[in-house]
N, CA, C and O atoms as a Tripos MOL2 file, in Angstrom:
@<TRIPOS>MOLECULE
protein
  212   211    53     0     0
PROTEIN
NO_CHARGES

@<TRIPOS>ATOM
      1 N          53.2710   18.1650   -2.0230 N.3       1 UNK1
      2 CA         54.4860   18.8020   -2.5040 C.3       1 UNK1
      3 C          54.1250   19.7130   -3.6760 C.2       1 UNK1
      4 O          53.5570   19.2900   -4.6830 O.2       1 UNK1
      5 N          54.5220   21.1180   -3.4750 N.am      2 UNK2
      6 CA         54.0600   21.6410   -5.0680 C.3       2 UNK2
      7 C          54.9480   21.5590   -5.8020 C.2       2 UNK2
      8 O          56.1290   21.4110   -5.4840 O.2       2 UNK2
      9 N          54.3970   21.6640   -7.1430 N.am      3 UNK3
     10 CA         55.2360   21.9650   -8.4680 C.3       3 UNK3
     11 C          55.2940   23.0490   -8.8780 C.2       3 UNK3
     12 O          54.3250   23.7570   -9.1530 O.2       3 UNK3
     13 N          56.9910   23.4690   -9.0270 N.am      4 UNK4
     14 CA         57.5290   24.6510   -9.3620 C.3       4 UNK4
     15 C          57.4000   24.7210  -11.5230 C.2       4 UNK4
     16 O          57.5180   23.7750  -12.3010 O.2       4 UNK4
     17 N          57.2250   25.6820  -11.7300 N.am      5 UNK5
     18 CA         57.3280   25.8730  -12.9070 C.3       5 UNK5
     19 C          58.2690   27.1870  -13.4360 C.2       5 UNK5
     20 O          58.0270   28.3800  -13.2510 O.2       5 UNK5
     21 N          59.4500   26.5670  -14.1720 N.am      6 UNK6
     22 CA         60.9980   27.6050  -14.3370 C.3       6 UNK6
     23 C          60.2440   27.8810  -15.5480 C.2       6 UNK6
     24 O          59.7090   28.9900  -15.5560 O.2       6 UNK6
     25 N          60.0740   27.1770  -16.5370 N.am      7 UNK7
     26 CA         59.8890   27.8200  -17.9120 C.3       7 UNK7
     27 C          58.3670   27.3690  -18.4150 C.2       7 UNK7
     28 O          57.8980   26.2890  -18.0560 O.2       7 UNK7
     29 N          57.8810   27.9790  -18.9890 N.am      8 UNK8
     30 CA         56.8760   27.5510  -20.0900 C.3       8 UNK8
     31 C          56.9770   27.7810  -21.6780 C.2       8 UNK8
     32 O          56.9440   28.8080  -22.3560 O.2       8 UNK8
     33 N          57.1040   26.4890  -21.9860 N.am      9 UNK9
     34 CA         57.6860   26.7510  -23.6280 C.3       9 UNK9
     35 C          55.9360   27.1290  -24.4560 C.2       9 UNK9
     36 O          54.9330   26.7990  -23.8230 O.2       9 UNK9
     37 N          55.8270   27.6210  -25.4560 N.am     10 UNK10
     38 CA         54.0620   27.7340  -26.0800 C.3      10 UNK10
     39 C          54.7280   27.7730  -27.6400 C.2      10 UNK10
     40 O          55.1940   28.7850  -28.1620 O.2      10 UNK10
     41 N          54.6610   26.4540  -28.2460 N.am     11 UNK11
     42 CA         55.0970   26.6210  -29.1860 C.3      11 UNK11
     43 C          53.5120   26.5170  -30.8730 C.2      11 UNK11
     44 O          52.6490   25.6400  -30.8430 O.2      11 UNK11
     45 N          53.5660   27.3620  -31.7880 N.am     12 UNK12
     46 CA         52.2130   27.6840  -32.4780 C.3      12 UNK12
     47 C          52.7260   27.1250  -33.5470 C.2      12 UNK12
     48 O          53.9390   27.1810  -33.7480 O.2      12 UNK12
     49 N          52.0310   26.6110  -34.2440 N.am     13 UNK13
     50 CA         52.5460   26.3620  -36.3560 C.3      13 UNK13
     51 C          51.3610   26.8070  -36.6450 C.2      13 UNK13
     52 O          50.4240   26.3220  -36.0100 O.2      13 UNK13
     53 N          51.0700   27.8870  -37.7170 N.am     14 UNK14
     54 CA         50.4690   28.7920  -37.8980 C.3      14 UNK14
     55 C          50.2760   28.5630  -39.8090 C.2      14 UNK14
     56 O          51.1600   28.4480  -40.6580 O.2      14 UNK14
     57 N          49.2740   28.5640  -39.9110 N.am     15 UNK15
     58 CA         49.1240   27.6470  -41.4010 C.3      15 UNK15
     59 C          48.1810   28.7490  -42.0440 C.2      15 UNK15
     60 O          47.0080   29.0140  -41.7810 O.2      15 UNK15
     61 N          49.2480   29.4370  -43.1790 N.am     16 UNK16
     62 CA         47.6570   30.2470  -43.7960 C.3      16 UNK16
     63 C          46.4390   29.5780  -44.5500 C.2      16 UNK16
     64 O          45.3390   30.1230  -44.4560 O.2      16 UNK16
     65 N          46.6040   28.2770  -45.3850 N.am     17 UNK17
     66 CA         45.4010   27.8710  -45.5550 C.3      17 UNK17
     67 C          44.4760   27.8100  -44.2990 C.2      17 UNK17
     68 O          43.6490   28.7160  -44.3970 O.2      17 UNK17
     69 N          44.3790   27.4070  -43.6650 N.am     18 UNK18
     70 CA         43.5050   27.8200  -41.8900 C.3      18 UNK18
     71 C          42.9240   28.8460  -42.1560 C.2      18 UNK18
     72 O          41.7680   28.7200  -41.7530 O.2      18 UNK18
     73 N          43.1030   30.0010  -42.7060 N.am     19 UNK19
     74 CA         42.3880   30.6150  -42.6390 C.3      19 UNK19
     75 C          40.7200   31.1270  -43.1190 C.2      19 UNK19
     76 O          39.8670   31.7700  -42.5070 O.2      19 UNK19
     77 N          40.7390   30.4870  -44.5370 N.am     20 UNK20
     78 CA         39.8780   30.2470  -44.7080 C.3      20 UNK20
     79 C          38.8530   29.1730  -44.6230 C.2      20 UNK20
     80 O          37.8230   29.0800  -45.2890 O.2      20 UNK20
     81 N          39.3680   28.2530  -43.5530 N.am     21 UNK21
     82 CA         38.1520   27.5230  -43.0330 C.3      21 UNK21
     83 C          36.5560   27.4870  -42.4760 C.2      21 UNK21
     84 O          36.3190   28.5710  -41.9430 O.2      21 UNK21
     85 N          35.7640   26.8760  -42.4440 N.am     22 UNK22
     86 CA         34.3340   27.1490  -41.8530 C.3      22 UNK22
     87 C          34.6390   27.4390  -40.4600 C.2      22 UNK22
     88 O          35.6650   27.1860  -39.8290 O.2      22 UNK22
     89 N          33.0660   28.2830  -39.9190 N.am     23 UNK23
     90 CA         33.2770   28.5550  -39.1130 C.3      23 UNK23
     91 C          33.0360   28.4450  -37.4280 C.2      23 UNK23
     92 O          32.8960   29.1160  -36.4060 O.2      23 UNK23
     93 N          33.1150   26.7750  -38.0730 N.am     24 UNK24
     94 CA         33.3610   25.8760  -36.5830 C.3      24 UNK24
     95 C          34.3100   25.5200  -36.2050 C.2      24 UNK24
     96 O          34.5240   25.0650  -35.0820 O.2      24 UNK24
     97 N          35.1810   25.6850  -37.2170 N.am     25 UNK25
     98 CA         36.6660   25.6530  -36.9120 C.3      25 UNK25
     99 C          37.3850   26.8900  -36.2200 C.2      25 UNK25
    100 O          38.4250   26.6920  -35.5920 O.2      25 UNK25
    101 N          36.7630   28.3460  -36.3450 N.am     26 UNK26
    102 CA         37.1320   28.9520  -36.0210 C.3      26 UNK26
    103 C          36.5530   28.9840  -34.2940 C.2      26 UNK26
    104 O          37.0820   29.6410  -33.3980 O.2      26 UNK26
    105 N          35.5540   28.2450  -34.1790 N.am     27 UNK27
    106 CA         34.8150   28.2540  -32.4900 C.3      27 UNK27
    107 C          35.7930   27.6850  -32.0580 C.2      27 UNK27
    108 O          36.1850   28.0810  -30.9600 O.2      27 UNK27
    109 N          36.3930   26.8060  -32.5800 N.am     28 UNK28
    110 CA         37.3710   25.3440  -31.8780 C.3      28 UNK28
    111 C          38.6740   26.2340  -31.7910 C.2      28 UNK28
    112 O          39.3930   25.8260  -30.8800 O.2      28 UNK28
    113 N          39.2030   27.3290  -32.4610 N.am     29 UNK29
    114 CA         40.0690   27.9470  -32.4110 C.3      29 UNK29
    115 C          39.8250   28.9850  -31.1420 C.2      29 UNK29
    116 O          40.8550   29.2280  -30.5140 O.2      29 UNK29
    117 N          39.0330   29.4120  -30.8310 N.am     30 UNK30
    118 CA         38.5810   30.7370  -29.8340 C.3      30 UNK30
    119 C          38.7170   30.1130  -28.9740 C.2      30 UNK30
    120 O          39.3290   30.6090  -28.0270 O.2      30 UNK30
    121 N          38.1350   28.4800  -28.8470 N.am     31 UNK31
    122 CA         38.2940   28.3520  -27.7350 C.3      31 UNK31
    123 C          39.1350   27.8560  -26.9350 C.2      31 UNK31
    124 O          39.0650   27.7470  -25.7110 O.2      31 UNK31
    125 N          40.2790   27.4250  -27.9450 N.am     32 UNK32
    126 CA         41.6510   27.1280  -27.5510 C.3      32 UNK32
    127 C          42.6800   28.2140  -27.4980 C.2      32 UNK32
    128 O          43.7050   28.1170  -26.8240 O.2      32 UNK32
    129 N          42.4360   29.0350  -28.0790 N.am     33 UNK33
    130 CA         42.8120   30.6870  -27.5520 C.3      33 UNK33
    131 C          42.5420   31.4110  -26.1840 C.2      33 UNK33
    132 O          43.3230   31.9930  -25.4320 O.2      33 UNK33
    133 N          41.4670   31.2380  -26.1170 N.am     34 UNK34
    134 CA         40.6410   31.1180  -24.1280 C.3      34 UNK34
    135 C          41.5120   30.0710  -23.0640 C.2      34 UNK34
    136 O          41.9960   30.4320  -21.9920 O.2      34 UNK34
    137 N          41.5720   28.9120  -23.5470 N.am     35 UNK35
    138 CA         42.1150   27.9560  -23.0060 C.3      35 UNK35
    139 C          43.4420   28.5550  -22.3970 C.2      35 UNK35
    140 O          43.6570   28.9820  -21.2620 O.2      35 UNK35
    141 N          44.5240   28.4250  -23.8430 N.am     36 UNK36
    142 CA         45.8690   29.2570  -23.4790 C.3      36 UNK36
    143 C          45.8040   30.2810  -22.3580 C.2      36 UNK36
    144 O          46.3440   30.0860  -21.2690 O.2      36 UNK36
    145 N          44.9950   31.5860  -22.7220 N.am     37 UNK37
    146 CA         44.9580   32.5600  -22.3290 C.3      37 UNK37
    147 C          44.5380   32.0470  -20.6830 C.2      37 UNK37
    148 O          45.3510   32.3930  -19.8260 O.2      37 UNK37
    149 N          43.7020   31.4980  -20.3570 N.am     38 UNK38
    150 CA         43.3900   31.0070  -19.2530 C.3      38 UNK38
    151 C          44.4590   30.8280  -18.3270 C.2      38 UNK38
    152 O          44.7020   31.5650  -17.3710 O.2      38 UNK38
    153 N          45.2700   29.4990  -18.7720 N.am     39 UNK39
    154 CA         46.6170   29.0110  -18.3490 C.3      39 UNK39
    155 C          47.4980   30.1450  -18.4940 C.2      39 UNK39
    156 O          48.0890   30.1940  -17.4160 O.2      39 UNK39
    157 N          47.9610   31.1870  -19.3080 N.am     40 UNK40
    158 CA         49.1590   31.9900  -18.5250 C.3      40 UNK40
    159 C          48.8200   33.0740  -17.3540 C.2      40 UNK40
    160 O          49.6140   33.6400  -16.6030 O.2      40 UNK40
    161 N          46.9610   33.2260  -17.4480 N.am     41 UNK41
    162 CA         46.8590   33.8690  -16.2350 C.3      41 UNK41
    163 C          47.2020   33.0330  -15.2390 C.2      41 UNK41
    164 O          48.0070   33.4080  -14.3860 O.2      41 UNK41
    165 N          46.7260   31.9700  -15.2090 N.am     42 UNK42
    166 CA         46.9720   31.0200  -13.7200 C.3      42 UNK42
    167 C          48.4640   31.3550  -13.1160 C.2      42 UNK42
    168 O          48.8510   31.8500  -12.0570 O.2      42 UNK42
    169 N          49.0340   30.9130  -14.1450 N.am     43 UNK43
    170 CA         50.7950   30.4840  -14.2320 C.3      43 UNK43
    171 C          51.0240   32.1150  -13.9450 C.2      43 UNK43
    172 O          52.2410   32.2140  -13.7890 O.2      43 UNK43
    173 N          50.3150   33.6830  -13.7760 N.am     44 UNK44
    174 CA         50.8940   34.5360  -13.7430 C.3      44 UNK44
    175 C          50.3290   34.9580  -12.2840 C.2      44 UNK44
    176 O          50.8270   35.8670  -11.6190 O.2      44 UNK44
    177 N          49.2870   34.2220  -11.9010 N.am     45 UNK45
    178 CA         48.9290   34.4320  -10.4120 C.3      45 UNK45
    179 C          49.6520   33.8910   -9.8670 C.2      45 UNK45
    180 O          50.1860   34.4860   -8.9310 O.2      45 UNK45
    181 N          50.1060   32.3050  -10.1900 N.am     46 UNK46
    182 CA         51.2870   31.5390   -8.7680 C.3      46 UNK46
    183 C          51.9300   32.2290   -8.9360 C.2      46 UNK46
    184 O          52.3180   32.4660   -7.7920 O.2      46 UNK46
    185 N          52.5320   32.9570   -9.6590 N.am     47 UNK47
    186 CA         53.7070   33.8830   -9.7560 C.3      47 UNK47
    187 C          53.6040   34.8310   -8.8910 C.2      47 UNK47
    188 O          54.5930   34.8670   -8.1590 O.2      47 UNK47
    189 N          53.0290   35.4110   -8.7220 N.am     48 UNK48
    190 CA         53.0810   36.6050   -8.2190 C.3      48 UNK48
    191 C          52.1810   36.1160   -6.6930 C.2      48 UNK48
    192 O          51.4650   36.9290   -6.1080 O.2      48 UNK48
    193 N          52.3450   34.8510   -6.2630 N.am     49 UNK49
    194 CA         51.5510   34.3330   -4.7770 C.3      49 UNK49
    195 C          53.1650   34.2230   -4.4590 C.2      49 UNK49
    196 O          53.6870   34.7850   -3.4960 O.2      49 UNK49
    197 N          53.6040   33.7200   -5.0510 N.am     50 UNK50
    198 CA         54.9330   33.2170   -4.4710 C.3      50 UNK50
    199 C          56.1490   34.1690   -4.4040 C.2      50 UNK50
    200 O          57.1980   33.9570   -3.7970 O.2      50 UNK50
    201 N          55.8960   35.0070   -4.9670 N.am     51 UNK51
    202 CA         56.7270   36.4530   -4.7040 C.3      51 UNK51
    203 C          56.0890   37.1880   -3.5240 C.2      51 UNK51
    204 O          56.8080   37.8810   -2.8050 O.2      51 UNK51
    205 N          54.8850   37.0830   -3.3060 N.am     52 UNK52
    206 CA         54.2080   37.6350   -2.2090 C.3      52 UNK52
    207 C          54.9470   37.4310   -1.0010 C.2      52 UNK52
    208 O          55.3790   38.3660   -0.3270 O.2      52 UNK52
    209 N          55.1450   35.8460   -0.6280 N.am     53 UNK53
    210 CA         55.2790   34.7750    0.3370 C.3      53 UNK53
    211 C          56.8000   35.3510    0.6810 C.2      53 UNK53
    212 O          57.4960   34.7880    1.5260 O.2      53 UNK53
@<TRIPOS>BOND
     1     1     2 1
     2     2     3 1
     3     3     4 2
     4     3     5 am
     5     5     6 1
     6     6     7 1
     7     7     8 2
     8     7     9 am
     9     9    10 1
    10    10    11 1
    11    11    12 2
    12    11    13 am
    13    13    14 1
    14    14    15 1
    15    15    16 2
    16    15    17 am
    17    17    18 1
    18    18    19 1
    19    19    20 2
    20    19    21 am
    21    21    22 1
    22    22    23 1
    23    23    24 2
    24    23    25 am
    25    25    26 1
    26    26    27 1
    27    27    28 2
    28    27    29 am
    29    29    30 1
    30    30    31 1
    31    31    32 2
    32    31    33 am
    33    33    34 1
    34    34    35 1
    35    35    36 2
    36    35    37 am
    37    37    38 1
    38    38    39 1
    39    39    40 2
    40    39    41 am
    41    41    42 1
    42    42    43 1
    43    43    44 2
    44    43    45 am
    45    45    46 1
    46    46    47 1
    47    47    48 2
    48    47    49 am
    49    49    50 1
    50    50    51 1
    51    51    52 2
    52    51    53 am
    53    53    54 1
    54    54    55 1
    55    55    56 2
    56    55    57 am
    57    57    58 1
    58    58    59 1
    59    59    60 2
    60    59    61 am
    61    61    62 1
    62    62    63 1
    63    63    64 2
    64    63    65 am
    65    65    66 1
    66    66    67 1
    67    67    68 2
    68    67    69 am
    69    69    70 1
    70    70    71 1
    71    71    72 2
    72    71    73 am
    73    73    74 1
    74    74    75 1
    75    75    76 2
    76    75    77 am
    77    77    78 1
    78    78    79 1
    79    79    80 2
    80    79    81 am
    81    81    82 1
    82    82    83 1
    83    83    84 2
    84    83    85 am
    85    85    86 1
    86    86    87 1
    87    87    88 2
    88    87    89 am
    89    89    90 1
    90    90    91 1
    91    91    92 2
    92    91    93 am
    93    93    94 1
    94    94    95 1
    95    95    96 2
    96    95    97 am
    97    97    98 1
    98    98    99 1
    99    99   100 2
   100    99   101 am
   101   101   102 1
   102   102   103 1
   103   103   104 2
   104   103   105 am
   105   105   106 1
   106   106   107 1
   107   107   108 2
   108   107   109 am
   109   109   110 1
   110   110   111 1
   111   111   112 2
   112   111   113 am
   113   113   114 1
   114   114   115 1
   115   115   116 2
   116   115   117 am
   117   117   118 1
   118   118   119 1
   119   119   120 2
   120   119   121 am
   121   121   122 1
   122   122   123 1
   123   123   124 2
   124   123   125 am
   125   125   126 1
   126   126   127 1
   127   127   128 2
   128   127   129 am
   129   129   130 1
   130   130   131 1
   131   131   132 2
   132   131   133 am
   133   133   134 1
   134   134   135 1
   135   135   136 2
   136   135   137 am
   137   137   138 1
   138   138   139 1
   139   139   140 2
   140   139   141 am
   141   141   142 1
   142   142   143 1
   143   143   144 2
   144   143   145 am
   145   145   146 1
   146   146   147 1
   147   147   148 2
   148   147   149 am
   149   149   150 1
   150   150   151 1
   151   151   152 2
   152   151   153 am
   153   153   154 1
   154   154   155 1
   155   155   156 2
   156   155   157 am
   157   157   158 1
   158   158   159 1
   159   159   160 2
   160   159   161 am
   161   161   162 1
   162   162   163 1
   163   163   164 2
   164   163   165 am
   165   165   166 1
   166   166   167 1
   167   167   168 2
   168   167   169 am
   169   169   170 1
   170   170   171 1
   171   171   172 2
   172   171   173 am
   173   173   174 1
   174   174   175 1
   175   175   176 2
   176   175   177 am
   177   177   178 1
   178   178   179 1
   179   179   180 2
   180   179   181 am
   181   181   182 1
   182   182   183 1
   183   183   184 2
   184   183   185 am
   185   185   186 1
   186   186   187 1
   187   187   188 2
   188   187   189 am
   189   189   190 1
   190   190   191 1
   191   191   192 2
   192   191   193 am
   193   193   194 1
   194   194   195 1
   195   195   196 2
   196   195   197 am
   197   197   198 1
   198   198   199 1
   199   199   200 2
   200   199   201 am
   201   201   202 1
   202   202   203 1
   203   203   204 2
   204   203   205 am
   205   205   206 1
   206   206   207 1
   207   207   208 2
   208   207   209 am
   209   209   210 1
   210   210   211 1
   211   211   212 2
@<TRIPOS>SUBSTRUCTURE
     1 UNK1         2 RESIDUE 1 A UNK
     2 UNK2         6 RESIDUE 1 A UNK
     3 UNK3        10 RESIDUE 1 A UNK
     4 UNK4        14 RESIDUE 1 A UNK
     5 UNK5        18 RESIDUE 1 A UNK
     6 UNK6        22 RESIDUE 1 A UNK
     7 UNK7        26 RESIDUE 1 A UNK
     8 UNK8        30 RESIDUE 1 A UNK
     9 UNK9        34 RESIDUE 1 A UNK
    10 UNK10       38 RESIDUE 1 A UNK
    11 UNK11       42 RESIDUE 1 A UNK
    12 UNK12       46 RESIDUE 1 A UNK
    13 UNK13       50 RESIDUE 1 A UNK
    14 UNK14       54 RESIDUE 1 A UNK
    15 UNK15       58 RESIDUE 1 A UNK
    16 UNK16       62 RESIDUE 1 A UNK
    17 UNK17       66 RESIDUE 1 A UNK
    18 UNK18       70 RESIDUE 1 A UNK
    19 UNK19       74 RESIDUE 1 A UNK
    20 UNK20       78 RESIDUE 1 A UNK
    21 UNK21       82 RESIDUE 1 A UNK
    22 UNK22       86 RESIDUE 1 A UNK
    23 UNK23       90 RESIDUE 1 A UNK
    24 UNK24       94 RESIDUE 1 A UNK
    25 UNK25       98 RESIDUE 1 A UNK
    26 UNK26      102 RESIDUE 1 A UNK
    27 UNK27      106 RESIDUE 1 A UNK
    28 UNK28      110 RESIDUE 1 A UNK
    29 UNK29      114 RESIDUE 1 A UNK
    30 UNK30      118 RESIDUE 1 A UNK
    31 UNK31      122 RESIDUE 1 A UNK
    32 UNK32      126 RESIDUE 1 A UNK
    33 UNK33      130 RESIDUE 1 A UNK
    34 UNK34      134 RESIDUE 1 A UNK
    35 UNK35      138 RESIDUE 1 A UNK
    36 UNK36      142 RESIDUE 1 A UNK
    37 UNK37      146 RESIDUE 1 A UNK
    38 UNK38      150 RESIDUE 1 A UNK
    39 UNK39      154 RESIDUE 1 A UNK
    40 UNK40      158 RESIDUE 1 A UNK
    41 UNK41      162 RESIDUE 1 A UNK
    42 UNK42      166 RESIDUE 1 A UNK
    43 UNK43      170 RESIDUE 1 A UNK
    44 UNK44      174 RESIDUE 1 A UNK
    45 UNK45      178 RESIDUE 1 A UNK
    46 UNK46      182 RESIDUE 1 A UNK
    47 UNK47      186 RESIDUE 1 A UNK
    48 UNK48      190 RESIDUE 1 A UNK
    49 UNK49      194 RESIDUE 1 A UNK
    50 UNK50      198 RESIDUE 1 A UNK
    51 UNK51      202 RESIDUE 1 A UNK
    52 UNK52      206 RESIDUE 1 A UNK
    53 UNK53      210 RESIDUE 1 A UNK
């Protein structure tokens, strides 16, 4: 059975001390930026498979 997806909520808290952290914190950040970014392509391909269909 697939799963439909109506909304995707992406909610951020965004902290300026963060910013000046070391910069392994910032790897751990890129790569959860990749991550995201990853997932709304996916979520923008079923989209557009299922408009195909």
């Amino acid at each position: 059975m697939p799963i439909e997806i109506k909304e995707l909520h992406i909610k951020i808290n965004v902290d300026e001390k963060t910013a000046t952290t070391t910069s392994a914190a910032s790897v751990d950040e890129a790569q959860i930026m990749r991550a995201v970014s990853e997932s709304v392509e996916q979520a923008v391909k079923i989209e557009q498979r299922k408009k195909e269909r």
